[in-house]
ZADO-1210 file (C-alpha; in nm, 4 decimals, padded with zeros to 6 digits):
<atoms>
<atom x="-03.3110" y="11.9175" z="-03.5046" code="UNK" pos="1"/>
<atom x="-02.9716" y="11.9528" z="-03.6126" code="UNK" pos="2"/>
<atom x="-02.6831" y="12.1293" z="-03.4902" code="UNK" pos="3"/>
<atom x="-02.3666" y="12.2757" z="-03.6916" code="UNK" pos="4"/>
<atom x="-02.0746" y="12.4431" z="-03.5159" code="UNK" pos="5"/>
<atom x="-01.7644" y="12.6176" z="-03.6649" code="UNK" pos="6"/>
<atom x="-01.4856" y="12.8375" z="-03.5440" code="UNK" pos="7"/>
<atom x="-01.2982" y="13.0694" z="-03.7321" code="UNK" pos="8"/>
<atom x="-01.0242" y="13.3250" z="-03.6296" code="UNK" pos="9"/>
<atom x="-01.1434" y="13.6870" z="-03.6530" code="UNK" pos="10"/>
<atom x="-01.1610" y="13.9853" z="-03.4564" code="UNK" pos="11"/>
<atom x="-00.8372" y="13.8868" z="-03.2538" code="UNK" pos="12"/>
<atom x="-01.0064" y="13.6204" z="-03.0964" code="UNK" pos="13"/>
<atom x="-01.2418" y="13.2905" z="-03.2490" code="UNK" pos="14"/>
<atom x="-01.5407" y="13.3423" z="-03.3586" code="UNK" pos="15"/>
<atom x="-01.7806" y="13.0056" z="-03.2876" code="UNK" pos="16"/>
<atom x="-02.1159" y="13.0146" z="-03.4935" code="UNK" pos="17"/>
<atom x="-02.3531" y="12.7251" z="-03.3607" code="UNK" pos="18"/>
<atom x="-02.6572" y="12.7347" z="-03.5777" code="UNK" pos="19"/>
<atom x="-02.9780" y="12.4864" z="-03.5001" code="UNK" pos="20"/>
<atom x="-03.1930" y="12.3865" z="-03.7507" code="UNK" pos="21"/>
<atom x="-03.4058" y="12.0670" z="-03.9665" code="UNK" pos="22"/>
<atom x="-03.2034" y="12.1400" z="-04.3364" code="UNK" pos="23"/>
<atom x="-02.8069" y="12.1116" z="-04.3139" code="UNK" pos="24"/>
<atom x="-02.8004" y="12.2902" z="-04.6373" code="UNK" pos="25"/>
<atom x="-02.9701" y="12.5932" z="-04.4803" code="UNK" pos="26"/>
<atom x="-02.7351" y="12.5654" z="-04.1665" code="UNK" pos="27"/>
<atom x="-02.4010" y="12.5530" z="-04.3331" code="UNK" pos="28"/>
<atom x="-02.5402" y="12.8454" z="-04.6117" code="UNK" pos="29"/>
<atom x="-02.6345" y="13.1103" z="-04.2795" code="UNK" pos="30"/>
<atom x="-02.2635" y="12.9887" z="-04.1054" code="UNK" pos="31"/>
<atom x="-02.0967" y="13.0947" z="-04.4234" code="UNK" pos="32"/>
<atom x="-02.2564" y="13.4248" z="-04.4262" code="UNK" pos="33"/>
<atom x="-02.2567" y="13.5365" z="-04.0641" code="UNK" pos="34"/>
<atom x="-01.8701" y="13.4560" z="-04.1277" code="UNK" pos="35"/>
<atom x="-01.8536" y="13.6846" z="-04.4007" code="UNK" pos="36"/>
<atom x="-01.9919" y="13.9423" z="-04.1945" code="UNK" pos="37"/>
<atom x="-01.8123" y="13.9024" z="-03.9397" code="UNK" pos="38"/>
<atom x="-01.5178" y="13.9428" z="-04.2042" code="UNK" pos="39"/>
<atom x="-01.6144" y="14.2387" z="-04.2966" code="UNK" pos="40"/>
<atom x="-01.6576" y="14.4357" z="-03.9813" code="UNK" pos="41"/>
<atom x="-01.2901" y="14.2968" z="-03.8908" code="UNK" pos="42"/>
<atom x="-01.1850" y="14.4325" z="-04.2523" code="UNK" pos="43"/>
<atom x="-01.3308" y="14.8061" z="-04.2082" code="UNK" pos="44"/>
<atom x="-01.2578" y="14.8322" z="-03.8385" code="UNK" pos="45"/>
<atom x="-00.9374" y="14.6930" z="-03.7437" code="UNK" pos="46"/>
<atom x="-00.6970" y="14.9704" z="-03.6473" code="UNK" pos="47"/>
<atom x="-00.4093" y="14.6896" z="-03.6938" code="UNK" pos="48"/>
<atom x="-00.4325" y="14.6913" z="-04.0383" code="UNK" pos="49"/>
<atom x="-00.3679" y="15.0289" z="-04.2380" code="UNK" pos="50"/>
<atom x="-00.6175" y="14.9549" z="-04.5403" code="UNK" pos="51"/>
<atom x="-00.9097" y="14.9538" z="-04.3282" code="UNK" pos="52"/>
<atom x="-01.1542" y="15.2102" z="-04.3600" code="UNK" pos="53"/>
<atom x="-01.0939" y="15.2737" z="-03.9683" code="UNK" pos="54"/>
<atom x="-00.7393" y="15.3233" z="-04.0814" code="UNK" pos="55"/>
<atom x="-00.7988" y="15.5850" z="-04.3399" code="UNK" pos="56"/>
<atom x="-00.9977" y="15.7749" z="-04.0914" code="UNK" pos="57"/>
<atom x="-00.7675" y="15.8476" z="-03.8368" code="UNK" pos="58"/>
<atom x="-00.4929" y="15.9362" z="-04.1341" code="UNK" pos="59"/>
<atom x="-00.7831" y="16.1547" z="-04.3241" code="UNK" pos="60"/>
<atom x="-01.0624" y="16.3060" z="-04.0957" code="UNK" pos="61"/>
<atom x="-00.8764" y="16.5787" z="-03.9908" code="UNK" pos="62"/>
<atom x="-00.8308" y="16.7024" z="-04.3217" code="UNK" pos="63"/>
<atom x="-01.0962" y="16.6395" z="-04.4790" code="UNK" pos="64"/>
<atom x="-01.4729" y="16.4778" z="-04.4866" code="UNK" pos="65"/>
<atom x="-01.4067" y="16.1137" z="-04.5296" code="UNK" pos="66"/>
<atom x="-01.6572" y="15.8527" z="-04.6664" code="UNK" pos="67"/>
<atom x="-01.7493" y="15.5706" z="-04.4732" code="UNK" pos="68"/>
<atom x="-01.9763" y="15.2286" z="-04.5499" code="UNK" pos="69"/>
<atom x="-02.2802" y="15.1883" z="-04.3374" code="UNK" pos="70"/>
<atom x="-02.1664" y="14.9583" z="-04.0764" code="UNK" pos="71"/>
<atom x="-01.8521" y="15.2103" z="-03.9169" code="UNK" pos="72"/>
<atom x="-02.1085" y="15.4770" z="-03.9396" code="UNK" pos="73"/>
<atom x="-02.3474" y="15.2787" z="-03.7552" code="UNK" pos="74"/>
<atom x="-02.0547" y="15.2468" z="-03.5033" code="UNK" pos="75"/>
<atom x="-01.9305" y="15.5140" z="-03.4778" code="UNK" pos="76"/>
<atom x="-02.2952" y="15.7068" z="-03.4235" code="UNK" pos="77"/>
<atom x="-02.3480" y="15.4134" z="-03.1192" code="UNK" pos="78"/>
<atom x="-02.0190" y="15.5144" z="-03.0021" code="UNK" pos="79"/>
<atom x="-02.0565" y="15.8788" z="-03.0096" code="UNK" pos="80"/>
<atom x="-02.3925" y="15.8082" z="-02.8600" code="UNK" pos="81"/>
<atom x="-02.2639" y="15.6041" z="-02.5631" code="UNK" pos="82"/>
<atom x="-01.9803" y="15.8899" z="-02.4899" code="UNK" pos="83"/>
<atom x="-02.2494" y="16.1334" z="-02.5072" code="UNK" pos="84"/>
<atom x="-02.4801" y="15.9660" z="-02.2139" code="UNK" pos="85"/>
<atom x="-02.2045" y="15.8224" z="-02.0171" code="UNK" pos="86"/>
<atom x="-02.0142" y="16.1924" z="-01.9987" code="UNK" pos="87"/>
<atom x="-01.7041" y="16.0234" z="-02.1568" code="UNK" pos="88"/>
<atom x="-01.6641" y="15.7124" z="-01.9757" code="UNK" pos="89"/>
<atom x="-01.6591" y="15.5018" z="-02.3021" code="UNK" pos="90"/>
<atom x="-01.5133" y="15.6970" z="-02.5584" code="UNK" pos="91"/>
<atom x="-01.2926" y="15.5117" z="-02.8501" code="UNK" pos="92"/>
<atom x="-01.0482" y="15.8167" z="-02.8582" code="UNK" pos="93"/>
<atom x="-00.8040" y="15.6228" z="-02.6268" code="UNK" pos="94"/>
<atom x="-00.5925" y="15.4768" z="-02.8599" code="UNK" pos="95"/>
<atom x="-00.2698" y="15.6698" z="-02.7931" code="UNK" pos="96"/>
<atom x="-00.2844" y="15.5764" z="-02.4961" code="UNK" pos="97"/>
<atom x="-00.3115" y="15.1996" z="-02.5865" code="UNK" pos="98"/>
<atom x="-00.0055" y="15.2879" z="-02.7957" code="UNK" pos="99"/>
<atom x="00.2159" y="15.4222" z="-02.5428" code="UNK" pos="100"/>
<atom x="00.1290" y="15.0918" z="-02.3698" code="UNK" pos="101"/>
<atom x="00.2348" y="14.8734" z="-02.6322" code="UNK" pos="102"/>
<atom x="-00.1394" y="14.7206" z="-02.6911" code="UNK" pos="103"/>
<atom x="-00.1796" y="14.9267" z="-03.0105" code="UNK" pos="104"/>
<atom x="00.0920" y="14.9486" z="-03.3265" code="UNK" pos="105"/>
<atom x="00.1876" y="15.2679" z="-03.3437" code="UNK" pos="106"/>
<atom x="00.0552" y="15.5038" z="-03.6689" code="UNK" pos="107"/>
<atom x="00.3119" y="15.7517" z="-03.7515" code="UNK" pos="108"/>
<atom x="00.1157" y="15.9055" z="-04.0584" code="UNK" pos="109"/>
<atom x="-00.1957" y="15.9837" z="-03.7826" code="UNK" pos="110"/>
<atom x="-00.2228" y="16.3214" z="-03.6444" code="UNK" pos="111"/>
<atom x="-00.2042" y="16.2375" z="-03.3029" code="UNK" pos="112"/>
<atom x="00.0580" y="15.9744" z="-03.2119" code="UNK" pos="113"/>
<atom x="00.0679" y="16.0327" z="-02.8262" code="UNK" pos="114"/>
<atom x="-00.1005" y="16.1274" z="-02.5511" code="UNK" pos="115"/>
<atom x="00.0040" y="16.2418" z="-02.2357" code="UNK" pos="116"/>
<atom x="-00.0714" y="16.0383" z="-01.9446" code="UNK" pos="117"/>
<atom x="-00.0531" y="16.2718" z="-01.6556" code="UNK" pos="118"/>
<atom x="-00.2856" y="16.4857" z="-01.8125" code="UNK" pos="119"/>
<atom x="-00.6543" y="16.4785" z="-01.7541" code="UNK" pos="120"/>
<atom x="-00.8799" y="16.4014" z="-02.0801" code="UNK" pos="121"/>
<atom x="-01.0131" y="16.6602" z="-02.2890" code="UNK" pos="122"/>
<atom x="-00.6909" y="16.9011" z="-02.1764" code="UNK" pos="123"/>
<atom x="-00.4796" y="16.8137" z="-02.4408" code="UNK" pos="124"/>
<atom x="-00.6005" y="16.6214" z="-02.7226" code="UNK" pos="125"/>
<atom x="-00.9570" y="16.5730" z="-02.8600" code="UNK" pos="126"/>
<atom x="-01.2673" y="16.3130" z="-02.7298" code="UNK" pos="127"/>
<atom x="-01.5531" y="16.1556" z="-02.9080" code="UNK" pos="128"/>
<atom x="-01.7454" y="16.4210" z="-02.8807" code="UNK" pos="129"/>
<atom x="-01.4991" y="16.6212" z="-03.1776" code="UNK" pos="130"/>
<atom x="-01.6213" y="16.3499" z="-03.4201" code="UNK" pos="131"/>
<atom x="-01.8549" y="16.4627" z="-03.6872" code="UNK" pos="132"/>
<atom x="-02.1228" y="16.2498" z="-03.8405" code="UNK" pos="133"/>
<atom x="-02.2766" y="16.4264" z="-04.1549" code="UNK" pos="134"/>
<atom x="-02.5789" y="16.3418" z="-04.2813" code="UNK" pos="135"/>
<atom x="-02.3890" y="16.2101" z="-04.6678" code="UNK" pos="136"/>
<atom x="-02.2379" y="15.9007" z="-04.5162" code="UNK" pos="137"/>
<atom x="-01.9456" y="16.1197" z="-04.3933" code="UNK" pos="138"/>
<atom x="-01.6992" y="16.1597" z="-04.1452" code="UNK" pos="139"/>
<atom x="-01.4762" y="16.4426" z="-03.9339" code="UNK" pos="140"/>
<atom x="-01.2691" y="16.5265" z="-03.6796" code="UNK" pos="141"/>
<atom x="-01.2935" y="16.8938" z="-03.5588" code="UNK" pos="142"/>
<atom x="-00.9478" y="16.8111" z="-03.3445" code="UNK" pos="143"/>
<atom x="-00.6813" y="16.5857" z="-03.3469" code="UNK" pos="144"/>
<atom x="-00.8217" y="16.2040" z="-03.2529" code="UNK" pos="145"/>
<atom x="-00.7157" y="15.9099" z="-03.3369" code="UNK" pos="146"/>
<atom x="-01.0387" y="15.6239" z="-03.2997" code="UNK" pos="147"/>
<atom x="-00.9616" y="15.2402" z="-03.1601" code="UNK" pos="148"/>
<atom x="-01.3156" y="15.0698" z="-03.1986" code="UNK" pos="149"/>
<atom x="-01.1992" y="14.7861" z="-03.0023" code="UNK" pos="150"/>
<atom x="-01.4516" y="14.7764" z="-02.7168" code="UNK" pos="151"/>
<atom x="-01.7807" y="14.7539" z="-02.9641" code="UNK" pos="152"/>
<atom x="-01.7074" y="14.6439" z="-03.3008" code="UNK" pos="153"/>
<atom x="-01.6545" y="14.2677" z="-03.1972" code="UNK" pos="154"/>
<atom x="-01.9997" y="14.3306" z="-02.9840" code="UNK" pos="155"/>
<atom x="-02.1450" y="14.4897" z="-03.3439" code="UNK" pos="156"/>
<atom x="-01.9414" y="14.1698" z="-03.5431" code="UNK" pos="157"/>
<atom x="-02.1840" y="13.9492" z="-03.3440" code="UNK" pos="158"/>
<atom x="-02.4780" y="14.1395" z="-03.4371" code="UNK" pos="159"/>
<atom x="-02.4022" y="14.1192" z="-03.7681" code="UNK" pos="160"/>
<atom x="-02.3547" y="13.7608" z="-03.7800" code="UNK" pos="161"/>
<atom x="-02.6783" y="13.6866" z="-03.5868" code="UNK" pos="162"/>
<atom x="-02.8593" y="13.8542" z="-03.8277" code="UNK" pos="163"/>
<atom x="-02.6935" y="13.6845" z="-04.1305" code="UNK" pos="164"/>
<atom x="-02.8043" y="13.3605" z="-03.9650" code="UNK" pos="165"/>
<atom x="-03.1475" y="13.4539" z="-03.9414" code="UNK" pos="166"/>
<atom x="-03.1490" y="13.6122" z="-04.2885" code="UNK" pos="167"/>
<atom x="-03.0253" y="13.2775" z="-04.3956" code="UNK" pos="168"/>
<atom x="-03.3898" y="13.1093" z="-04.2434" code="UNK" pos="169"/>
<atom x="-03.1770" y="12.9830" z="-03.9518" code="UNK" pos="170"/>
<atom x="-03.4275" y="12.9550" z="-03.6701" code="UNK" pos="171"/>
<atom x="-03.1580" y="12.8834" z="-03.3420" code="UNK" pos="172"/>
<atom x="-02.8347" y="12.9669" z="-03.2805" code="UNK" pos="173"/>
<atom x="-02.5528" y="13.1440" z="-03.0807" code="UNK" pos="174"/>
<atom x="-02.2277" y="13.3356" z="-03.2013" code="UNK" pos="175"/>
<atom x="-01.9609" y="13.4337" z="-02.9555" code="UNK" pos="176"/>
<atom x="-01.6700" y="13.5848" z="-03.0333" code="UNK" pos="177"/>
<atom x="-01.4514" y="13.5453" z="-02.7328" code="UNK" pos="178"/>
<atom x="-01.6693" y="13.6112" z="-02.4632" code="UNK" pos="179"/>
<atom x="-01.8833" y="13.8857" z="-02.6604" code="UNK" pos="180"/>
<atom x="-02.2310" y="13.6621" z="-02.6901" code="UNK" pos="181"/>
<atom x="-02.6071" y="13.6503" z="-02.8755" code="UNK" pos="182"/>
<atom x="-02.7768" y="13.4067" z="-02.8357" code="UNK" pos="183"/>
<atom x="-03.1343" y="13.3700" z="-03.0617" code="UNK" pos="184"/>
<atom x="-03.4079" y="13.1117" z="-03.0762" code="UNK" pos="185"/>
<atom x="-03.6408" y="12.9415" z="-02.8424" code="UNK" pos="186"/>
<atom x="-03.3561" y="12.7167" z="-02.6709" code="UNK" pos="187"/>
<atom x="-03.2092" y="12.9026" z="-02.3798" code="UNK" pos="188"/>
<atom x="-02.8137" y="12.9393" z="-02.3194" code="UNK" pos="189"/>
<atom x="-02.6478" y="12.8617" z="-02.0066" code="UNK" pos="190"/>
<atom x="-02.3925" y="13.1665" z="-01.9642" code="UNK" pos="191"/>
<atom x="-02.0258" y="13.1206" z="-01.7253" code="UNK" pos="192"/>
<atom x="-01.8095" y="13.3782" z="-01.6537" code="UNK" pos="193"/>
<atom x="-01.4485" y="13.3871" z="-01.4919" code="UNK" pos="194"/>
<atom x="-01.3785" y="13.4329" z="-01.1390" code="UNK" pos="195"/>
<atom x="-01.1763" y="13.7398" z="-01.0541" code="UNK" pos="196"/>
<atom x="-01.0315" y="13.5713" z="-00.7933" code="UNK" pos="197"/>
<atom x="-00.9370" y="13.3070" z="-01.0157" code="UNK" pos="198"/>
<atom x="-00.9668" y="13.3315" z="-01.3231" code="UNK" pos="199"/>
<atom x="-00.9094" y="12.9890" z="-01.4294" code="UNK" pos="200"/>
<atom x="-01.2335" y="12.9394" z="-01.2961" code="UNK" pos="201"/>
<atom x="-01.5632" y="12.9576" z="-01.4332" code="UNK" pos="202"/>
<atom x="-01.9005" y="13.0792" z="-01.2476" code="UNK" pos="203"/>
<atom x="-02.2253" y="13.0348" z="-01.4069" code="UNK" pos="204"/>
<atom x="-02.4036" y="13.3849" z="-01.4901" code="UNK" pos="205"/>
<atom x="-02.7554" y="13.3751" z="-01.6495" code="UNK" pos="206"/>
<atom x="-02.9593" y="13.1809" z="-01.8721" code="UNK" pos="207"/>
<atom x="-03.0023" y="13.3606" z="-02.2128" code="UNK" pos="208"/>
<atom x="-03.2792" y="13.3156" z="-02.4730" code="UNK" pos="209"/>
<atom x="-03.3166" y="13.6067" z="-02.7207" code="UNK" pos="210"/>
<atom x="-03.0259" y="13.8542" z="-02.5459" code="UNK" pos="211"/>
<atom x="-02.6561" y="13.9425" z="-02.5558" code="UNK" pos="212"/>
<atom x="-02.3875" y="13.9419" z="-02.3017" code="UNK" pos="213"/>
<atom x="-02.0719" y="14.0885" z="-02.3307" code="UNK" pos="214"/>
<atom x="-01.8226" y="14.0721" z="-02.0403" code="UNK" pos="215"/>
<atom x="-01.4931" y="14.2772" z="-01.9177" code="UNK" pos="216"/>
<atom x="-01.2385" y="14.2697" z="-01.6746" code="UNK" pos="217"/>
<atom x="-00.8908" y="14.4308" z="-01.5942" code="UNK" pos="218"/>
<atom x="-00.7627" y="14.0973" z="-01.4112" code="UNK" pos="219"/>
<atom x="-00.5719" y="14.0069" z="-01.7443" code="UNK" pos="220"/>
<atom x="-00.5456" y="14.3451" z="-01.9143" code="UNK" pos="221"/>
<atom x="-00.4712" y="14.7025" z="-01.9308" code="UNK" pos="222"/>
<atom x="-00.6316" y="14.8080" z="-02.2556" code="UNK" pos="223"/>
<atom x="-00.9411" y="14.9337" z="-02.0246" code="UNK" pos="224"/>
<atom x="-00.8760" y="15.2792" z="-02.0362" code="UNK" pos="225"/>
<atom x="-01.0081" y="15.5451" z="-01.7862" code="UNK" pos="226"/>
<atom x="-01.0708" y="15.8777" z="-01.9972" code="UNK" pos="227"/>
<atom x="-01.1081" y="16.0529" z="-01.6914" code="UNK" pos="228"/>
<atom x="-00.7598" y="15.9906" z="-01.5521" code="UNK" pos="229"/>
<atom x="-00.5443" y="15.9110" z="-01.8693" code="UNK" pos="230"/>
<atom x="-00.4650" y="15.5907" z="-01.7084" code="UNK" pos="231"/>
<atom x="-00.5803" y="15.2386" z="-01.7037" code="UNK" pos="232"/>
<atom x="-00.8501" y="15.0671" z="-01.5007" code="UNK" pos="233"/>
<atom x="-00.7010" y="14.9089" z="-01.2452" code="UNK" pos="234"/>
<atom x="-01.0149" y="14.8072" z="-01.0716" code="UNK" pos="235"/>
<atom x="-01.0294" y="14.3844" z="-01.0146" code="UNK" pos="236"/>
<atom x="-01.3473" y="14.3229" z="-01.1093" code="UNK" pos="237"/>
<atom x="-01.6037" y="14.1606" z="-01.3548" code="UNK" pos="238"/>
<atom x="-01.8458" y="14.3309" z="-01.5506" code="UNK" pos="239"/>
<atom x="-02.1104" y="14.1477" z="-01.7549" code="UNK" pos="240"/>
<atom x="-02.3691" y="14.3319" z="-01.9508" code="UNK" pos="241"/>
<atom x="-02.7078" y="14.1887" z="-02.0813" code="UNK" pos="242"/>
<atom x="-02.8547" y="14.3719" z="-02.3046" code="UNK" pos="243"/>
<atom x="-03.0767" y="14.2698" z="-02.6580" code="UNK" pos="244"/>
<atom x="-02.8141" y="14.3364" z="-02.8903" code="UNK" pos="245"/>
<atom x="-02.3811" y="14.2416" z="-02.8232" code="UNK" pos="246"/>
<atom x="-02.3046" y="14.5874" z="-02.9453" code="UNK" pos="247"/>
<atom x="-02.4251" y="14.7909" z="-02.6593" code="UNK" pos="248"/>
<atom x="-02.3409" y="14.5525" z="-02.3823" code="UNK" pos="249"/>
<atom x="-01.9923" y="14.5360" z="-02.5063" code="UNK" pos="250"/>
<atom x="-02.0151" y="14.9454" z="-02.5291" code="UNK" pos="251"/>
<atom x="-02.1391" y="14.9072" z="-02.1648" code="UNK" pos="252"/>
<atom x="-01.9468" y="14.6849" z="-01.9789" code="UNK" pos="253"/>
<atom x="-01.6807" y="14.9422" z="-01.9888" code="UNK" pos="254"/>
<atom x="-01.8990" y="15.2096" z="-01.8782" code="UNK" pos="255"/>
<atom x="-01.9817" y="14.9876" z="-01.5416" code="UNK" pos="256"/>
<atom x="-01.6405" y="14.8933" z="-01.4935" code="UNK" pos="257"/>
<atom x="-01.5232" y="15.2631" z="-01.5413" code="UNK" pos="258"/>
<atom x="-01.8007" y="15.3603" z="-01.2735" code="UNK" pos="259"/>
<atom x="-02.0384" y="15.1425" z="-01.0988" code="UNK" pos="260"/>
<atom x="-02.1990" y="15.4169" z="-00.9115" code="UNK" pos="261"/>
<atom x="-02.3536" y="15.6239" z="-01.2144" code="UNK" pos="262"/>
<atom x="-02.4502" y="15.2865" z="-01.4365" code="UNK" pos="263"/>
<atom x="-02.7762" y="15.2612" z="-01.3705" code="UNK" pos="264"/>
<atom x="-02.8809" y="15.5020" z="-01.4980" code="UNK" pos="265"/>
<atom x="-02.6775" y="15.4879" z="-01.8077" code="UNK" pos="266"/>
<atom x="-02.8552" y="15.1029" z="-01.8488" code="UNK" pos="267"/>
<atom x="-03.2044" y="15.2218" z="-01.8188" code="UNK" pos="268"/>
<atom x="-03.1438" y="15.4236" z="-02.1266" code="UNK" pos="269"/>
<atom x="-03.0296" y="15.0591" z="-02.3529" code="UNK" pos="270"/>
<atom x="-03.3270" y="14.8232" z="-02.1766" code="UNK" pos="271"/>
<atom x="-02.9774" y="14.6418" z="-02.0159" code="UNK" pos="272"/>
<atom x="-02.8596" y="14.5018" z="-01.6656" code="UNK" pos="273"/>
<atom x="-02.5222" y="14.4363" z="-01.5097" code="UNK" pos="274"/>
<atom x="-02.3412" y="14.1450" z="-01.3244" code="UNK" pos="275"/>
<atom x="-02.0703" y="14.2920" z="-01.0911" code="UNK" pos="276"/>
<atom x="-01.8421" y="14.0199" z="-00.9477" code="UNK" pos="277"/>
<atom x="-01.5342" y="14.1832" z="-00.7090" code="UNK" pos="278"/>
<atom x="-01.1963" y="14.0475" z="-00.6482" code="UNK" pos="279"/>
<atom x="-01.3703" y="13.9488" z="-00.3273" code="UNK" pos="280"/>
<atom x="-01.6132" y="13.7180" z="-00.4855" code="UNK" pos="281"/>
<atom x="-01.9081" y="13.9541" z="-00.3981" code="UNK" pos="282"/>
<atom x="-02.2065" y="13.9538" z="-00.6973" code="UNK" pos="283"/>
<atom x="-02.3943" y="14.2917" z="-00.7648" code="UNK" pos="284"/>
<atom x="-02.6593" y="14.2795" z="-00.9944" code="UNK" pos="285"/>
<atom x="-02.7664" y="14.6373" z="-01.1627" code="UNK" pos="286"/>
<atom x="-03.1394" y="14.6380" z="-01.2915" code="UNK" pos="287"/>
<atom x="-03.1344" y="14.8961" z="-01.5786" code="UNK" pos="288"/>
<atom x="-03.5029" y="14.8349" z="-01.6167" code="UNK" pos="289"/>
<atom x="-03.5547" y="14.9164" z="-01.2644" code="UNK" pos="290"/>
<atom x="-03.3516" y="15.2667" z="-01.2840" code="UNK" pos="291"/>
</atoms>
């Protein structure tokens, strides 16, 4: 069997697309596409760039019903989903916060272009929940938001690119775009993850064959926003989600990060489990199935 692997910067991060197969022609054709589609989701969702459709919501939605393509709907619906069943833990309305903290450009021409941080969520400015999907493909905001779909488009990117490869008659593979995994085929994927306490260093996770894993942590970031408090996570810990598809254990991992003690639930509902690894170097595993 052959093997073909490429890399590609997208999303932010690279994107590597190993694909597995007996016809190079096949391999390289599926590689090309899942690239493309990875291409796209960066081109309708990044909030860096103003002529993304992402873009034009935030400007737009509070005027008026804006059209969207099928893949942001299908995000946005997951995320609004996910906000609904984790009471606001993961909710995408955060980014003026990630603006005031410099980890967002800032959008004068939005509606909202701060948030206050000593303010509890929901007081003064609008959540996920004050998006409206209608039923025609469109899009609303009954208040003020402004939408970063950072923490599961890359995990949706993946999914996309996965099933590009297959599409393509590729019959084993992997894409990861950093750290945000699928793996798919009958080989099995060894799976590391850094170690809070040093994060230089890698510990090995799970084997995957046929799943996702997505993975956060706040040791080299503040762009993990706590809804509840306005504020960032400050907790030292790892979070990695497995669940079957990268888009809702990227979602995820910031639920369990946000709150450890009401996940389990919240992973029963998406078939998914959790890897908890302290800034002690203590491992927690959280059985969704088992919930």
């Amino acid at each position: 069997m052959r093997e073909v692997v490429r890399v590609r910067p997208l999303l932010g991060t690279f994107v590597v697309i190993r694909a597995a197969g007996t016809t190079s022609d096949w391999l390289m054709t599926g590689i090309d596409r899942a690239f493309g589609r990875v291409a796209d989701v960066h081109r309708l969702m990044s909030f860096h760039d103003p002529a993304s459709e992402l873009s034009r919501i935030n400007r737009e939605a509070l005027r008026r019903d804006v059209a969207v393509s099928a893949d942001t709907w299908a995000v946005l619906s997951l995320a609004r989903h996910i906000h609904s069943v984790s009471d606001g833990l993961f909710d995408a309305a955060v980014a003026p916060l990630l603006m005031r903290g410099g980890h967002l450009p800032h959008q004068p021409t939005s509606p909202v272009s701060s948030r206050k941080t000593d303010t509890p969520a929901g007081h003064d400015y609008g959540t996920l929940s004050d998006l409206r999907l209608h039923p025609n493909g469109r899009v609303r905001f009954a208040r003020p938001l402004q939408l970063d779909l950072g923490g599961i488009a890359k995990g949706f990117a993946v999914d996309c690119a996965v099933e590009a490869l297959r599409d393509s008659g590729v019959p084993c593979g992997s894409v990861n775009a950093g750290g945000d995994l699928r793996v798919f085929g009958d080989t099995a994927t060894r799976v590391h993850v850094r170690d809070p306490r040093q994060p230089d260093v890698c510990l090995p996770l799970a084997e995957l064959r046929e799943a996702a894993v997505a993975t956060s942590a706040s040791y080299f970031t503040s762009r993990i926003i706590d809804p509840r408090r306005a504020a960032p996570c400050r907790r030292r810990s790892s979070v990695s989600v497995i669940a079957a598809r990268c888009v809702v254990a990227d979602a995820l991992t910031k639920v369990v990060l946000l709150d450890e003690r009401r996940a389990a639930p919240i992973l029963h509902k998406f078939s998914a489990s959790a890897v908890v690894i302290t800034g002690s170097g203590r491992t927690r595993t959280l059985d969704g199935h088992a919930a």
